[in-house]
C-alpha positions in Angstrom: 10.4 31.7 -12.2 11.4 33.3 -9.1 7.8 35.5 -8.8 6.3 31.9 -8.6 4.7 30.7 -5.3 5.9 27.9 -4.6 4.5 25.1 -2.2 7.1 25.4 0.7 6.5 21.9 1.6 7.0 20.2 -2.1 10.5 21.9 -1.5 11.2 19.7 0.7 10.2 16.4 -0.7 12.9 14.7 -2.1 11.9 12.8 -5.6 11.5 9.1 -5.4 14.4 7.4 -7.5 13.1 3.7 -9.1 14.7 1.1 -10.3 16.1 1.5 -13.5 14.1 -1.0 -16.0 15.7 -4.0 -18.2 15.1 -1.2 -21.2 17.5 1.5 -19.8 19.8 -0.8 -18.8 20.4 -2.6 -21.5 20.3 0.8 -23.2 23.2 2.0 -21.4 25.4 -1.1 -21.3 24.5 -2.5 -24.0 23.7 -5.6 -23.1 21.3 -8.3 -24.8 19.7 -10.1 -21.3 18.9 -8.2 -18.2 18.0 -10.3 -15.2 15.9 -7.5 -13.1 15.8 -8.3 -9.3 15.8 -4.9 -7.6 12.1 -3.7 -7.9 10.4 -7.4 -6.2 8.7 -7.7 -9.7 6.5 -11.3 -9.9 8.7 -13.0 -12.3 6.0 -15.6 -13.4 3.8 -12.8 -14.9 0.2 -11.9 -14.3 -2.5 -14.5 -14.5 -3.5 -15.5 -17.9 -7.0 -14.7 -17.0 -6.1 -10.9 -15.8 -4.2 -10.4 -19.3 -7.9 -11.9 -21.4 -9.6 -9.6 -19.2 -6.8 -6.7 -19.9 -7.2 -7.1 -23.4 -11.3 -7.5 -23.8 -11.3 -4.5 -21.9 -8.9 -2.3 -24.3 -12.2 -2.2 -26.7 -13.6 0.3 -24.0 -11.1 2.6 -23.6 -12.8 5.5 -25.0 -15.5 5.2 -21.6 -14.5 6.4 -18.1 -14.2 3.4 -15.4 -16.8 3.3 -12.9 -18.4 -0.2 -12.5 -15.4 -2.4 -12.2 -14.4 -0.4 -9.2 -17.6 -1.1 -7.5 -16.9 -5.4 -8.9 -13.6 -5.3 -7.2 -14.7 -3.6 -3.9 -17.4 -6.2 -3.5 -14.9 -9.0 -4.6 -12.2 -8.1 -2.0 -15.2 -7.1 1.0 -16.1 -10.9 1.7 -12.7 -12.3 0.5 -10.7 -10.6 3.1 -13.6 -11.3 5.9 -16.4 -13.0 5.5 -18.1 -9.9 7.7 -16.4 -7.2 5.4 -18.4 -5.9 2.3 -17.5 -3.1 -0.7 -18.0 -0.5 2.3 -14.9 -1.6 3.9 -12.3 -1.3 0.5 -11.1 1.7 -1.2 -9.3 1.1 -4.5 -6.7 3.1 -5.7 -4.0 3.7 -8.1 -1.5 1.3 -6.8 -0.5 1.0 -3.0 1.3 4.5 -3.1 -2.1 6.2 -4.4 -3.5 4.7 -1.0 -1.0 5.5 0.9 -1.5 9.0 -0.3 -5.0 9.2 0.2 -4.4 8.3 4.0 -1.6 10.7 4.6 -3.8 13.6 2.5 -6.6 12.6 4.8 -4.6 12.5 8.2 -1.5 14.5 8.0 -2.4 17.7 9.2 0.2 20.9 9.5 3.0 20.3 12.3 1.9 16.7 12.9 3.4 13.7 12.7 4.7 10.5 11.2 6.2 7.6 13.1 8.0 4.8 11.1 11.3 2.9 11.0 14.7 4.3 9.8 15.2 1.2 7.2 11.6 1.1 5.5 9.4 2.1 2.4 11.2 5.8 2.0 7.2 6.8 0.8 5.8 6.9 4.3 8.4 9.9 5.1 7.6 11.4 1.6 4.1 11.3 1.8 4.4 12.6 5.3 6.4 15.4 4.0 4.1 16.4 1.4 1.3 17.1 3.7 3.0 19.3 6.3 4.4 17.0 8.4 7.1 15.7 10.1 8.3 11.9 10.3 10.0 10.3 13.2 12.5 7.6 12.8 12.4 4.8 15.4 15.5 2.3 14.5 14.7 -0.9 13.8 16.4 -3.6 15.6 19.2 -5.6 15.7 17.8 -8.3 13.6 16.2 -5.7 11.5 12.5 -5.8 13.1 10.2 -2.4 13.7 11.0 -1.8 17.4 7.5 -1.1 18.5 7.9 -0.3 22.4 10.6 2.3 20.8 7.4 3.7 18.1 5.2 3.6 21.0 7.3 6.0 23.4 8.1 8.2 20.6 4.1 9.0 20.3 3.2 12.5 21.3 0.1 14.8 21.0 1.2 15.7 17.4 1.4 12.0 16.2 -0.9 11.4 13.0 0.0 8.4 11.5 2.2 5.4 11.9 3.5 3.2 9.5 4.0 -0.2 10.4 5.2 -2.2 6.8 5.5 -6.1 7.0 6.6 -7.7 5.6 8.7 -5.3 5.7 10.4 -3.3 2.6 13.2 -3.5 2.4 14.7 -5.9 5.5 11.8 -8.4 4.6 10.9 -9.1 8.4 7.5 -8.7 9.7 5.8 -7.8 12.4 4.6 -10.4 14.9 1.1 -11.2 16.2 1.5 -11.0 19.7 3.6 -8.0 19.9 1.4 -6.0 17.4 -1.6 -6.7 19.4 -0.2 -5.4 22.7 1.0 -1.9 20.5 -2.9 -1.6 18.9 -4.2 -1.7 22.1 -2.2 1.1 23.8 -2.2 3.0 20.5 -4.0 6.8 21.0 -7.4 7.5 19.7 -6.4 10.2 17.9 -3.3 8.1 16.3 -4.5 5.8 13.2 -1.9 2.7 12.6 -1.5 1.9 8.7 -0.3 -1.2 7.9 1.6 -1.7 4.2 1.1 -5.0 3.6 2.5 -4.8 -0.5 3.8 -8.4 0.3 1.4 -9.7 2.5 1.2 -12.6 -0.2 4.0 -13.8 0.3 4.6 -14.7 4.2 3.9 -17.9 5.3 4.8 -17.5 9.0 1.6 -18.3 11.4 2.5 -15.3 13.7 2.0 -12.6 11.4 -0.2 -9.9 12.7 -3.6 -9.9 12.0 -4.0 -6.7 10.9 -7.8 -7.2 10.4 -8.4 -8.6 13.6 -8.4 -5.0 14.5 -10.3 -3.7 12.0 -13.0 -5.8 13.3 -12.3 -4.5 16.8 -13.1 -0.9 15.9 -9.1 0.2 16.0 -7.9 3.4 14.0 -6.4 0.8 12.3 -5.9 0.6 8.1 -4.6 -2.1 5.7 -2.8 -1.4 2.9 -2.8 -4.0 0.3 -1.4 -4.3 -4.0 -1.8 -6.0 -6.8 1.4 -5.3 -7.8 3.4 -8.0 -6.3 1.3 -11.4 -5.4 -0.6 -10.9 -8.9 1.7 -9.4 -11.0 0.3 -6.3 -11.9 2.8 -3.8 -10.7 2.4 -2.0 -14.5 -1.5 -1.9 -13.9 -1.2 -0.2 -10.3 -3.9 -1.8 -8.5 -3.7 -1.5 -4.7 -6.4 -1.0 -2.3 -6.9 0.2 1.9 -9.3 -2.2 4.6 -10.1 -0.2 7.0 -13.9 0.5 8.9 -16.6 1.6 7.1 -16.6 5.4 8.4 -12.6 5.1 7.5 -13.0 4.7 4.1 -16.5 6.7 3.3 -13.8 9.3 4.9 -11.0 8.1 2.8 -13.2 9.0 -0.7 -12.6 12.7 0.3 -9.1 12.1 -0.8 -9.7 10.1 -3.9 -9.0 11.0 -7.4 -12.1 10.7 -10.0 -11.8 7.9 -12.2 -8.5 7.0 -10.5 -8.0 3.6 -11.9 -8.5 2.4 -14.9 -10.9 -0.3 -15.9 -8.2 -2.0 -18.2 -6.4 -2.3 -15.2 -9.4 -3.6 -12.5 -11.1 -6.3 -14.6 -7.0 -7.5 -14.5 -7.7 -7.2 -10.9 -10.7 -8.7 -10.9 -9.8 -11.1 -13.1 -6.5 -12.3 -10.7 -8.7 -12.6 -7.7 -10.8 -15.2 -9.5 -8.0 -17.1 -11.1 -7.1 -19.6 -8.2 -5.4 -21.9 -9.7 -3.2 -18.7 -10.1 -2.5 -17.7 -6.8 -2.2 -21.2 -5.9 0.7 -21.7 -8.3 2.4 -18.3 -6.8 2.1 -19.5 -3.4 4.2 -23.0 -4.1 
């Protein structure tokens, strides 16, 4: 073991810990009923129309996915602006898969992360992984990202930041008229990510528009899942917006045959269902 080579930056990365599941607690304690709250899992399920699709699709499972990826891009293009098409979506294997394909793309030796101390721990993982080196703004009093503090913290080096909201774990967000003031002093050679996991579930009219820039031309990139809103947190369904020359670049960094089709027609399948996401949202 010790003539191995190992990658000096994997060292580093410290292993992501999740919540244990109902199965391993109830394994350990030996209880009959496990109420699971710590992992934000959709308690109501997936949409029956995502599991009919799941299970039509298991009949296929000797082929590699390909076509459904290409359904779901040009069902999400138009859905999230009329304007957008397939040439605007990336799919990947949950929202951590996209936010690895990002990071792999942008993080370059010696450069730089900025986030929040108290946010999704993968941003400084990720970051980690590829070289670099993530800076910590502290979020404020009442728990918000402190953007005048991310923006003097930006230096030459700077690669990515990381702006999650609502945000995991405080559950604030991020506010439209101070995110718009940050995107538009935000360096061309900075590109702003924005996790947006629970997107689905904020009802507060002064969220950011994170598209708004997108549709500007920003270096800016939205990171959404199926995992949450739809339920599918087992299938691992997530997906980036972003421009088109963002995410033509983006497919440099993706897997072959990354997701599954099992899993997209359940995607494609939840983004139909309506009535679904109607019922969520009450």
């Amino acid at each position: 073991m010790t003539q191995l080579q190992f990658n000096p930056h994997l060292l580093k990365v410290p292993l992501y810990i999740a919540g244990k599941s109902i199965e391993e607690v109830q394994e350990e304690l030996g209880l009959d009923e496990v109420v699971k709250l710590g992992s934000n899992e959709n308690p109501l399920g997936p949409s029956r129309m995502a599991i009919e699709a799941a299970e039509k699709m298991l009949a296929e499972a000797h082929r590699y996915p390909n076509y459904w990826e290409k359904v779901l891009r040009r069902r999400l293009g138009p859905l999230t602006d009329p304007s957008f098409t397939e040439a605007n979506i990336l799919i990947g294997n949950g929202g951590c898969d996209v936010l690895r394909m990002i990071t792999h793309a942008f993080m370059t030796e010696g450069g730089e992360t900025i986030t929040a101390d108290a946010t999704f721990p993968m941003f400084s993982i990720l970051t980690t992984m590829f070289g670099g080196r993530t800076i910590e703004a502290p979020v404020t009093s009442d728990y918000r990202f402190d953007l005048p503090a991310i923006q003097k913290a930006i230096t030459p080096n700077t690669r990515l930041i990381f702006l999650c909201t609502p945000n995991n774990p405080t559950g604030t967000i991020i506010e439209r008229r101070e995110a718009d003031e940050f995107v538009a002093n935000a360096p061309e050679h900075v590109v702003v990510v924005f996790d947006e996991s629970y997107l689905g579930f904020s009802t507060d009219p002064n969220h950011v528009n994170s598209i708004a820039y997108i549709k500007q031309g920003r270096n800016a990139i939205a990171v959404r899942s199926f995992s949450k809103k739809a339920g599918l947190a087992n299938m691992r369904v997530g997906y980036a917006v972003g421009r088109p020359e963002l995410i033509e670049y983006l497919h440099h960094a993706q897997m072959p045959f990354n997701t599954g089709s099992v899993s997209l027609v359940a995607a494609v399948a939840s983004v139909d269902d309506r009535e679904y996401v109607i019922f969520v949202c009450v």
